[in-house]
N, C-alpha and C positions, 0 to 999 in steps of 0.2 A: 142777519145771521148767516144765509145761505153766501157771502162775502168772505166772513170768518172763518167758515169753512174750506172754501177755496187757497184762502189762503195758507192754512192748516196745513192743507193736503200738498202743496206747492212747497210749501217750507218741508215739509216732512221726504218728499219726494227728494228733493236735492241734496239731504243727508246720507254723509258716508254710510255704512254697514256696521259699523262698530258706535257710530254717532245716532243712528238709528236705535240702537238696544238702550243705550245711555238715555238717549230722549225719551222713548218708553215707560221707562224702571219710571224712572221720575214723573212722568204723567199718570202713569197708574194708581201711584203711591199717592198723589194728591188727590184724583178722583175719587179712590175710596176714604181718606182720608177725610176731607171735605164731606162725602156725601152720608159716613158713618158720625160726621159730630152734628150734624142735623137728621137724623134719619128719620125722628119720631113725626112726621111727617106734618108738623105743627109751624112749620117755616122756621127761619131764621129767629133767635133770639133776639128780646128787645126789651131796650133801657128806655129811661125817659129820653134822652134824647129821639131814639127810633122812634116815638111817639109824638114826637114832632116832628118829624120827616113824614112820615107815613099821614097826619093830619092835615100837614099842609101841601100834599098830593093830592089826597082827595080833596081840599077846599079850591085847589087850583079847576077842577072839573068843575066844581058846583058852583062855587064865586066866580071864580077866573082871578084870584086875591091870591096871594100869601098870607095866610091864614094858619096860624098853629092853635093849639086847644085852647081850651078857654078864651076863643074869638081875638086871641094876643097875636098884633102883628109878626109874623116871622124878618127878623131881624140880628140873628145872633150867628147866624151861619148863609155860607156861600150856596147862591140862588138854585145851582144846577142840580142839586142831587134832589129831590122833590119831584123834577119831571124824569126821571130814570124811575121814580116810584111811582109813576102812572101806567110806565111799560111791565112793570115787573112786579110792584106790588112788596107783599114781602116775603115771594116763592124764594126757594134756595136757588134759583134756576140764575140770578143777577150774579151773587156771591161765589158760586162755582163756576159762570163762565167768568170773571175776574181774577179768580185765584189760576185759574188755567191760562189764560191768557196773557198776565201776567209771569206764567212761567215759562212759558217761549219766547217771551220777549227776554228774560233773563238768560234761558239757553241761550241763546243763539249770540248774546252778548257776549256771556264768557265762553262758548265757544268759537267767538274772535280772536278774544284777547288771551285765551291760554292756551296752549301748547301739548301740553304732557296730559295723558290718559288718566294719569290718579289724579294729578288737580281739580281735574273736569269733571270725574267721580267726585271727588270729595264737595265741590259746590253743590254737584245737583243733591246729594245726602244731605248739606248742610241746607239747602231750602226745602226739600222735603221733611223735613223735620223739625222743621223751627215751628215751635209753640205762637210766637206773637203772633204769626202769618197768618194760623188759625183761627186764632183768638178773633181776630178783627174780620174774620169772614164768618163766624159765627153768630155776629149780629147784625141786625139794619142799621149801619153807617154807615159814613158814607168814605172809610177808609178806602175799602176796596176798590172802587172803580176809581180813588185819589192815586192809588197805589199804581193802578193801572195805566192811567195815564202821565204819571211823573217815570215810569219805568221807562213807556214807550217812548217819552221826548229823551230820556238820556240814549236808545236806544237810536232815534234819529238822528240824535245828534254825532252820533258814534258814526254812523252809515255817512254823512254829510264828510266826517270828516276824513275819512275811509275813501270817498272818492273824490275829494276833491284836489282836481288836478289843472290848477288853470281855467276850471269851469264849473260854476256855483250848480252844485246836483239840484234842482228845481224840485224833484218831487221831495225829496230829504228835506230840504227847506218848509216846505208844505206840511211835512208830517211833525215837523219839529213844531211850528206855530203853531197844527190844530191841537196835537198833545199838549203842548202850552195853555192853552185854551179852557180846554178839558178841565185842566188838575186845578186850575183857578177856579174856575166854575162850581168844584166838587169840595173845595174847603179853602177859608180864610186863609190857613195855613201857608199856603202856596205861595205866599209871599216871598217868604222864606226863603222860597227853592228859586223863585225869580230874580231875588238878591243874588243868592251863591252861584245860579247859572248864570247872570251876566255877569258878574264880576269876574267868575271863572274865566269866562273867555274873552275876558277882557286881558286878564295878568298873563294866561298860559298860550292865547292862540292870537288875538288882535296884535297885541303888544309887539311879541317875537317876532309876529310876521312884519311888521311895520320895521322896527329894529334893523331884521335880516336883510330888506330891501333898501333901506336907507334911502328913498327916496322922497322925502321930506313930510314929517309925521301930519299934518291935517290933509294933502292929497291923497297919500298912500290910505290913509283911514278912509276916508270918503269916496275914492273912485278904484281905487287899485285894490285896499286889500279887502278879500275875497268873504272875509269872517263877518265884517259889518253891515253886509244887508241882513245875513241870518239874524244879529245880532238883534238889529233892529224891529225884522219883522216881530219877529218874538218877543221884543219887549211889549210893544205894543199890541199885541194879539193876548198874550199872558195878565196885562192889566186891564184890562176890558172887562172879563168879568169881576174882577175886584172893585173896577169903578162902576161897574150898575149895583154892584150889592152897597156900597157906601153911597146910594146918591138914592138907592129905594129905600134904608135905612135911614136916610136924613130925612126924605118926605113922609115916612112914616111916623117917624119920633116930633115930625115939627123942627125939624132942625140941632134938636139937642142928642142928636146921636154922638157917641162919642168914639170916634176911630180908633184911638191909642186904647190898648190893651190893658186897662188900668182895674182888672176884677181880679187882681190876684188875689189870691187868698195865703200865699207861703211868704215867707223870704226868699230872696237869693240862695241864701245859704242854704236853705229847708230845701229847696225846689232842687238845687243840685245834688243834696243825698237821696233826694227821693229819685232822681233819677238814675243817680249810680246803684242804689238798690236795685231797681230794676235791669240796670246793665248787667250788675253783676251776676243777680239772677240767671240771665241767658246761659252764661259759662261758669258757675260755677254754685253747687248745690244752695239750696236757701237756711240749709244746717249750720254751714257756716255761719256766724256771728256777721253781722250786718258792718260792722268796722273794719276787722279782718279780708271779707270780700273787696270790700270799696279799695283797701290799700292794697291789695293783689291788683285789683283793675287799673287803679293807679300809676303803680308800678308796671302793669303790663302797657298802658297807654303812651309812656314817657317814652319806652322803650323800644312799644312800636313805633313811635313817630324819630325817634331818632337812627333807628334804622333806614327807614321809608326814606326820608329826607336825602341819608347819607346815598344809600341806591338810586335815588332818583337824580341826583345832580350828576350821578357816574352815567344814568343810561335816561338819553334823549332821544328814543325812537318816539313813534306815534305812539304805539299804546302804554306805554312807562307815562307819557303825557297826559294819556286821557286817564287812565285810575289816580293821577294826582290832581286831577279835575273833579273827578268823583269825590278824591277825599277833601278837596273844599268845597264842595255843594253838599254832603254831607256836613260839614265843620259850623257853614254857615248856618244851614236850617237848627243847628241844636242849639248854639247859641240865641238864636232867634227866640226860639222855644222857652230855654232858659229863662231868657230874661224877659219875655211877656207872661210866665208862669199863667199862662190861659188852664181853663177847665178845674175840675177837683182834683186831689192825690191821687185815685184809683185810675183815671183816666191817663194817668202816666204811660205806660205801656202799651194802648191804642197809639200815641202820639209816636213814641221809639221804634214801633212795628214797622214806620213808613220807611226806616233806614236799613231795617235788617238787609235786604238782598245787596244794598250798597254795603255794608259792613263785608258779609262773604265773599263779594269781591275783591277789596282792602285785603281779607285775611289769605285768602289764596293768592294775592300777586306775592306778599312776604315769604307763604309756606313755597312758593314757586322758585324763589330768589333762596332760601336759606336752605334748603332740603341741600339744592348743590350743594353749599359751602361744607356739612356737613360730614365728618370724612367716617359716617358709619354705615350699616348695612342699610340696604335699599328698604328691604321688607321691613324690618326694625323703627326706621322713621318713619317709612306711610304708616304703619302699624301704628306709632303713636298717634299721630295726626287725625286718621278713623277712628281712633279707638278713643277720642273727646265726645265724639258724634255719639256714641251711644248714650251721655246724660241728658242731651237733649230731643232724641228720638223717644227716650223713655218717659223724658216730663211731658212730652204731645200725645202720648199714649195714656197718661192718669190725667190728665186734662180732659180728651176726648170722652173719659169714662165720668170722668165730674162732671162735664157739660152737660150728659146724657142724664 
């Protein structure tokens, strides 16, 4: 703790004047925010799943086993988040240093990558206010610290590639594999994100660079270019905890554990309106008819990507690079999702919550790119752009009061 602190105070300290009040607003507004949807001083909310977590914390003291209720091997979820509940229990004290932690690591990201004063307004508004964020720190899962530590690797990864200049940044490297590490550790899911992060940089950074140098594609990969140790350590530091959680689940089960994701309970098809429900939900009221939303989402999905696409082939700086890196490590993990349709219907939107701050990044590099283009009044389009942010600061507001 007394680590996260320094480092807090260090980050906080090297912030302009004007990046100073912006970071604030937004720290503020999550602290009470966070500590007003748990306040009745009862801890964190808890589902059966949190009942498995928390069980098989305390069996790991008294056994030394994974051990969930009813003496059932723990087996269905990644090994790590169980010992974070031996430190913490199930105080709000886990959940609100992850939501805040997570939100520095998000500052300081799009305070890289953007430019203009209202953008950087508009992110921090649009993570302060997002409902999912909360949702998934309101209870004992093991979202939050998954959150926290997939944030913090795209965050290293960002830094790595920020400086890398003829010389592999060693500690970037380091922080990138332990975050790796971590988000495995903390949910199956991660898989996901271990897909779409190597492949990412395989198409957007490995590749190019090998290309660019032309110096004959198995040397250049292997000794010259600069992306493939990272590449590397990460893969292998990131599958580590997925291969103890599959090989403690084999000797659990006797062998008959079964890896592939096959407890779906929907279709395809089921599983994707169920999640466009829930997308659609984010942005736009649940009054709307469930059809009507999906085909606006739709419609705004097609649109944004062929924008995106057409911007992005025009501009090849670093960070036009890296948010189209984002948007397939996002792209990946939902298709993943999709189609292992893991957990119940309800559980929807614990799963989608891990993408939100990648989503508001996506949305402010377009609002960034088309506000230009736009030939009307300055205040008139931030004005609209803000003026979305209030259906979703107001749904975290009657949510808060329903939690309570």
């Amino acid at each position: 703790m007394p680590s996260n602190l320094l480092f807090l105070k260090s980050f906080y300290k090297n912030l302009a004047s004007n990046s100073k009040a912006r970071f604030l607003t937004g720290f503020l507004i999550i602290l009470i925010f966070q500590i007003w949807s748990t306040y009745k001083g009862e801890g964190v909310a808890k589902t059966h799943d949190s009942l498995q977590y928390l069980k098989t914390a305390e069996n790991l003291i008294l056994q030394n086993d994974f051990i969930q209720t009813n003496s059932q091997p723990y087996i269905a979820w990644a090994l790590g988040f169980p010992f974070l509940l031996i430190l913490f229990k199930d105080s709000i004290f886990l959940n609100l240093l992850c939501i805040l932690t997570t939100y520095v690591f998000y500052f300081d990201l799009t305070h890289k990558l953007f430019q203009k004063p209202c953008i950087k307004w508009w992110l921090i508004v649009a993570f302060v206010s997002a409902t999912p964020l909360y949702l998934i720190h309101h209870f004992v899962w093991s979202e939050p610290p998954f959150l926290l530590s997939l944030i913090g690797c795209i965050w290293a990864f960002y830094y790595l590639v920020d400086n890398l200049n003829n010389k592999i940044p060693t500690k970037a490297i380091y922080l990138f594999c332990f975050f790796g590490f971590l988000f495995c550790a903390m949910r199956n899911a991660g898989l996901y994100f271990v897909i779409g992060i190597n492949s990412g940089i395989i198409l957007f950074y490995l590749i190019p660079f090998t290309l660019k140098n032309n110096k004959g594609f198995v040397n250049s990969i292997l000794w010259k270019n600069p992306y493939f140790k990272p590449l590397l350590y990460f893969s292998l530091s990131s599958i580590l905890p997925i291969f103890l959680w599959w090989f403690h689940a084999k000797i659990k089960t006797q062998g008959n554990f079964d890896t592939i994701y096959n407890l779906a309970l929907r279709t395809f098809s089921e599983e994707c309106i169920n999640y466009g429900d829930i997308l659609s939900r984010w942005f736009l009221p649940p009054s709307i008819t469930l059809e009507i939303r999906i085909s606006i989402l739709s419609l705004l999905i097609v649109l944004f990507l062929i924008y995106f696409i057409r911007k992005v082939k025009l501009e090849t700086d670093k960070k036009s690079k890296f948010i189209l890196f984002i948007l397939w490590v996002t792209f990946v993990y939902l298709i993943g999702m999709l189609f292992s349709r893991a957990g119940m219907k309800i559980d929807a939107e614990r799963f989608l919550a891990i993408v939100y701050p990648f989503l508001c990044i996506l949305i402010g590099f377009i609002l960034n790119l088309s506000l230009d283009k736009m030939r009307i009044n300055n205040i008139l389009k931030y004005g609209i752009a803000f003026l979305w942010l209030v259906y979703p600061f107001l749904r975290t507001l009657k949510n808060i009061v329903f939690w309570n």
